[in-house]
N, C-alpha and C positions, 0 to 999 in steps of 0.2 A: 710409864709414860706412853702418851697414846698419840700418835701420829700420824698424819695421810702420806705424806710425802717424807725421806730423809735423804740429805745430799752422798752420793754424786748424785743417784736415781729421783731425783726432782724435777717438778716443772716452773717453779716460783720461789718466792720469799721463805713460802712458809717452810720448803725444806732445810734450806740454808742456814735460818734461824733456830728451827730442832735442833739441828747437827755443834754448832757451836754452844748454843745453850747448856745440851746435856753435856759438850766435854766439857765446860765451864765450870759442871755441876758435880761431873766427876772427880776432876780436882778436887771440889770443895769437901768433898767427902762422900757422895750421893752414890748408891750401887742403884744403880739403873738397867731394866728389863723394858726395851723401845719394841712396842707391836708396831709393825707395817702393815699395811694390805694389799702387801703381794711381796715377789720370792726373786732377789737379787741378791749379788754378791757385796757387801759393804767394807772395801778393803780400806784398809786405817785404824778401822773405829774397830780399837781393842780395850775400849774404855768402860763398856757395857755390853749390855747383851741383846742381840736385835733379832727379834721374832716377827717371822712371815706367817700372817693367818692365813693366804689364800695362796693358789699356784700360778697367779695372774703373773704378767711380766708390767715391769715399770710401762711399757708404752701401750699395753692394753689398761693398765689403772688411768693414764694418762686420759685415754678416749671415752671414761666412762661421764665427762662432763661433771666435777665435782664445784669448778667455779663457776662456771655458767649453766647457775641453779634454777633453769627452766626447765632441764633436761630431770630433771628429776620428780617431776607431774610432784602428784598430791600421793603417794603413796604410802600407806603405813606402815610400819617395819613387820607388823602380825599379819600383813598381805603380800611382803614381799618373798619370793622365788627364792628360799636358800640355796639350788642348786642353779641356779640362774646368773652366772659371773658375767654377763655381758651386760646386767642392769644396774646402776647404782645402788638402788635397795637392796637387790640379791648379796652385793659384796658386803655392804655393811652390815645385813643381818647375819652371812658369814664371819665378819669381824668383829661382833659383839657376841658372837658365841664362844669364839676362839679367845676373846679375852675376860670373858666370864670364868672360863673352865682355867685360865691362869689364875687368875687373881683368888678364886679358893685353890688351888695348889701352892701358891706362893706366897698369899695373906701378903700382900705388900701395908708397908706403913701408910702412903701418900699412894692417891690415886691420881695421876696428871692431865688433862685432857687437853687437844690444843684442836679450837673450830669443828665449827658444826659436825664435821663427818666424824667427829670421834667423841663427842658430848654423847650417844645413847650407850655408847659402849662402857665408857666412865660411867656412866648413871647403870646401870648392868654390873659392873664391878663391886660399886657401893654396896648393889645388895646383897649380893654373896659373901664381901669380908667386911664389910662397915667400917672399912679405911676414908680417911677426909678426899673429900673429891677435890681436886682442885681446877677450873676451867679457865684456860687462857685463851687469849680475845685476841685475834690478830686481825681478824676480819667478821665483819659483821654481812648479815643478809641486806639491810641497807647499805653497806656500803659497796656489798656486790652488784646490787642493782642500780646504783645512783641517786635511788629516789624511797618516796617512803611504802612502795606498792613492794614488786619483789615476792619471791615462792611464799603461799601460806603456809607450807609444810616447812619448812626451812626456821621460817618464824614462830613455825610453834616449839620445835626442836630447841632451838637458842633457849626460848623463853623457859622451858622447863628444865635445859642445862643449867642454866643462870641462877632460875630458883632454886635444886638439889644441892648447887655448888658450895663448900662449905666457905673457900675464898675464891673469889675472881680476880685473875689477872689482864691487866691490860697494857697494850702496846704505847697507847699515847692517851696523854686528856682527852682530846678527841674521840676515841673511842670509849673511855670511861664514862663521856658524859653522854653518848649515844646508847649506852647501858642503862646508865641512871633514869635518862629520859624519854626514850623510846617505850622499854621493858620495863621501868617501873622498880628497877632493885635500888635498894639503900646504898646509897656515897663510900658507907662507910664500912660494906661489902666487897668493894671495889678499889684494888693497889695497883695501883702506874709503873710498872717496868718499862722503862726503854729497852728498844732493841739497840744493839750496837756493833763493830765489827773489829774480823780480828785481826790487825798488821799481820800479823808472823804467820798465818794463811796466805795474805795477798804477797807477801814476800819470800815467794817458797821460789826464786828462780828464774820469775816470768819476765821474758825478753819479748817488746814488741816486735811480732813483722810485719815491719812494710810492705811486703805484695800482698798482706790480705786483703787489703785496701788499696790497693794500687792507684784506680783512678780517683781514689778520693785524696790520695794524697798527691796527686799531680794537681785536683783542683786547689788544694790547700798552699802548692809551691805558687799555684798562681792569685790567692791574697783571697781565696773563700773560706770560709765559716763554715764547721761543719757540727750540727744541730742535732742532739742522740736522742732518742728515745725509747726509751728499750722498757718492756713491757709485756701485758698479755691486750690481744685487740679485744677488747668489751665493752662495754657503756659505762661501764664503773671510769676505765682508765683515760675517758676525756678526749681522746683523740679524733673525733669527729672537730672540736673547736681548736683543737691544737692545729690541723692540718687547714683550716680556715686562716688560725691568724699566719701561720707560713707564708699562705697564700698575699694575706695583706702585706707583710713584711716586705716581701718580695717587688711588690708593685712599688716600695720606695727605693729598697738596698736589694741588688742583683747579685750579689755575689755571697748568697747563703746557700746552702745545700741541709737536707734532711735524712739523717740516716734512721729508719724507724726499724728494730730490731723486736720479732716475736710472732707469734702467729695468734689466731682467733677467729671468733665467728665475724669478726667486722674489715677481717683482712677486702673483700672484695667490695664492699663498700667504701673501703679507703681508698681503695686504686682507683673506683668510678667518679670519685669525690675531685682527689687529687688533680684527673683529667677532666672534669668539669671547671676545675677554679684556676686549670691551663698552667699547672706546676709536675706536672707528670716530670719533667725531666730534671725537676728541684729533689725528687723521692725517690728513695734507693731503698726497697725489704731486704731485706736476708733471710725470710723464715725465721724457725726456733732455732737459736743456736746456743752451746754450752764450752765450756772449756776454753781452750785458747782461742777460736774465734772470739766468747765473747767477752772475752780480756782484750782482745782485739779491740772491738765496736767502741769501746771506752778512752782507749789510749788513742786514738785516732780523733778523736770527738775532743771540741773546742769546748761546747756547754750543753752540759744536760737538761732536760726541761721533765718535770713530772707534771704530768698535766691534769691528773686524776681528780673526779670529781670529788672522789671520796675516798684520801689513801689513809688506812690507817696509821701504818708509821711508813716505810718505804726504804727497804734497806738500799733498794738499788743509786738512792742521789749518796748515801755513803760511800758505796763501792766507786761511785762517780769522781765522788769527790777526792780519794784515794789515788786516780788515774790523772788527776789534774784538768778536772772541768771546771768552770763556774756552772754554778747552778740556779735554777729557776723553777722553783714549785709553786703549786698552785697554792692559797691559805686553808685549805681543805685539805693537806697532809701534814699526818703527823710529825712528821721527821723534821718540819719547820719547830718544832719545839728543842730540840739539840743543837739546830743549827742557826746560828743568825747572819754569815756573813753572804746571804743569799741575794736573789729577787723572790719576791712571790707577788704573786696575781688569783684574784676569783675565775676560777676553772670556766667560766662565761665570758668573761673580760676580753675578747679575742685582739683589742686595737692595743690593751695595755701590753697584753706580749708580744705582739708583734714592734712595739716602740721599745721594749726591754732586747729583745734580738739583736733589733737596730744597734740598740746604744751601746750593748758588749762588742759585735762584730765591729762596730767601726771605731770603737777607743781600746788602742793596746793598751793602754794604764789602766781602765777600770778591767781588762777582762785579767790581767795578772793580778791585778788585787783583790778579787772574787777568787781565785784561782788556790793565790796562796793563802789570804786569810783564810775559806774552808777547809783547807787540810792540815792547819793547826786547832781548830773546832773541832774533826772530826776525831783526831786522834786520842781525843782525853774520853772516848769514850771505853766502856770495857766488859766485853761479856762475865769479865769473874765480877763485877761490881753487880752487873744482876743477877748470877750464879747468888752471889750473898742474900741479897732482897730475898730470893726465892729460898734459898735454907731456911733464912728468921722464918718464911711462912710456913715452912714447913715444919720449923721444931715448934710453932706457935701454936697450931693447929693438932700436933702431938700431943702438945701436953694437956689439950684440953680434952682429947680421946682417956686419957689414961689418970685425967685430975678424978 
C-alpha cells in the first residue's frame, strides 16, 4: 500500500483515511507493507508494517506543496533531482525507487496506490512484479483546482494511473463520474467505496475543554452561533464564498461567529476579505491544529459548513457530525451521498447559505433535529464494510492473475 500521508503524521483526510482503512483491512485478513515518504515514529500501528523511503520529517513532507499542485511546475520524473528532497519531483522520484526495489523483494499480491503522488510509484511496481495495481481516488487534479484548467503534469500522471490501473477505486459518485468523464475510463472500471468512520477511535476518552475556547464560549452563554470550518485554505475548499455569505448572514442575524480552522496559501486573502466585507471581528483562525485542540474546534462548534467547491467525499462533516453539529455542505461533496439529514447548497449560492445560517442559529428545534438526526446516519457507516469491498477486489483481481 502506497501512501503520502499516514495519521498521527498527517496533514488531511487522506491520512486519516489510510490509517483506518489498512487496520479495517488488517482485520480482514490483509498483511500490509504501508510506504511513506518520510521517517516518523508511527506508535499504535502494530497491524502492518510501515516503511520510510526518505529521511524527510513529516513537516518538511508537509512543505513540499503536494495539494497545492501548482508548486509542482511541469516536471518529469526522468528530470527530476533524485538527490534533491526540498523538491516535490526529487522526493517522489526517491519514492518510486524505494518502492520499486520493495515490490521485487517482496513480490506483493495487490499493488495499492492512493492519489496522484503515489500512482507512478504503483505504475513502477507493476513492472518489476506484475502484481494487479489498484488506484484509489480520493482526490482528483480537478477537484484540487476547482475548475477544469489545474497542473498539466498532475493530469497526465492521473490519466496514465487511471489507464495502468487494473481496478479503480473511488470515494464517492462524484468522483467516479469525474473519472469516467473527464479521463475517459470505462464505468465499469470504476467501484465506489465510501469512506467512513470509526466510533471506538472518536471514543478513546476525549473530554471537552472549555478554556480552549474560552471566549467563544462566553459568546455561546450569550445566545451566539458558532459556525466551524475546518479545512485546508485553497480554491478547491470554497472559502472565498463561504466568508462572503458569513458576511451576508451577518447583515440580518448579529449573533453568529465563524470559527475557520486550518492554514493555506489563501489564509491572507481571507483575512483581507474578511476586513473588507467589515466581519473581521465575526472570524476567529487558529492556524493548523491536530489532536485535542482539534477535537476541541468541533465540540465547541454549533454547525459545520463544507463549503468546498469540489469535495470528493469529506471525512471531516463525519467527525462533525460525531461532535454534535448540524451540518451544511455544498452539493459538490461527496459525503452528501451517506448523509441525508443535512442542508446543502451550490458552493456559488452565497444568499442560500447565508438564509440556511439564519434558519439553524435562530430555530432550537431544527438545529437539534439536524443534530441528532446525523449522528444516527453517521453511525451505520463502517470501515470493515469497506475493508470487505476492498478484499472481494482484491481476491477478484487474484484470481484473474493466476486463472
Amino acid at each position: 500500500m502506497l501512501g503520502w500521508e499516514l495519521w498521527p503524521n498527517n496533514s488531511g483526510g487522506l491520512g486519516v483515511a489510510c490509517y483506518h482503512m489498512s487496520k479495517a483491512l488488517a482485520i480482514a485478513g490483509a498483511s500490509i507493507d504501508f510506504v511513506v515518504p518520510y521517517t516518523a515514529e508511527h506508535e499504535g500501528i502494530d497491524y502492518m508494517d510501515v516503511h520510510c523511503a526518505t529521511k524527510l520529517s513529516p513537516l518538511e513532507r508537509n512543505g513540499l506543496g503536494a495539494y497545492d499542485t501548482k508548486t509542482v511546475m511541469n516536471k518529469p520524473l526522468s528530470k527530476a533531482d533524485i538527490n534533491n528532497l526540498k523538491d516535490m519531483r526529487g522526493v517522489q522520484k526517491r519514492y518510486v525507487q524505494y518502492v520499486k526495489k520493495l515490490a521485487k523483494i517482496s513480490q506483493p499480491d495487490i499493488i495499492h496506490a492512493h492519489d496522484w503522488m503515489t500512482m507512478e510509484a504503483g505504475m513502477g511496481a507493476k513492472e518489476v512484479c506484475d502484481a494487479p495495481l489498484i488506484v484509489h481516488v480520493h482526490a482528483t487534479e480537478f477537484d484540487r483546482s476547482g475548475s477544469d484548467l489545474g497542473n498539466p503534469l498532475i493530469h497526465e500522471i492521473e490519466y496514465q494511473g487511471l489507464m495502468m490501473a487494473d481496478r479503480i477505486v473511488a470515494v464517492s459518485n462524484i468522483t467516479k463520474n469525474i473519472i469516467v468523464e473527464k479521463y475517459g475510463i470505462p464505468a465499469d472500471k470504476v467501484e465506489v467505496v465510501h469512506n467512513a468512520i470509526d466510533i471506538v477511535y472518536l471514543n478513546d476518552g476525549y473530554c471537552y475543554d472549555f478554556s480552549t475556547y474560552k471566549y467563544l464560549e462566553g459568546l455561546k452563554h450569550e445566545g451566539y452561533t458558532i459556525v466551524l470550518n475546518l479545512t485546508r485554505f485553497t480554491n478547491q475548499k470554497g472559502l472565498v464564498n463561504f466568508v462572503k455569505a458569513a458576511a451576508k448572514a451577518c447583515t440580518k442575524y448579529d449573533k453568529l461567529v465563524f470559527l475557520l480552522v486550518g492554514d493555506g496559501e489563501q489564509r491572507d486573502e481571507l483575512i483581507r476579505l474578511a476586513a473588507d466585507l467589515g466581519i473581521s471581528d465575526k472570524i476567529f483562525m487558529t492556524g493548523f491544529i491536530r489532536g485535542k485542540q482539534w477535537r476541541d474546534a468541533y465540540s465547541v462548534a454549533d454547525v459545520f459548513v463544507m463549503s468546498s467547491v469540489s469535495e470528493p467525499f469529506g471525512l471531516t462533516a463525519l467527525e462533525a457530525a460525531h461532535h454534535d453539529n448540524a451540518i451544511i455542505l455544498t452539493k459538490q461533496s461527496g459525503v452528501g451521498e451517506v448523509l441525508n439529514s443535512v442542508f446543502r447548497y451550490d458552493f456559488w449560492d452565497e444568499d442560500v447559505l447565508a438564509d440556511q445560517l439564519i434558519g439553524i442559529a435562530t430555530s432550537y428545534v431544527l438545529k437539534k433535529s439536524l443534530q441528532e438526526d446525523v449522528k444516527m446516519e453517521y453511525a451505520r457507516l463502517s470501515w470493515h464494510d469497506a475493508a470487505n469491498t476492498l478484499m472481494r477486489i482484491y481476491n477478484d483481481k487474484q484470481r484473474m492473475v493466476t486463472a
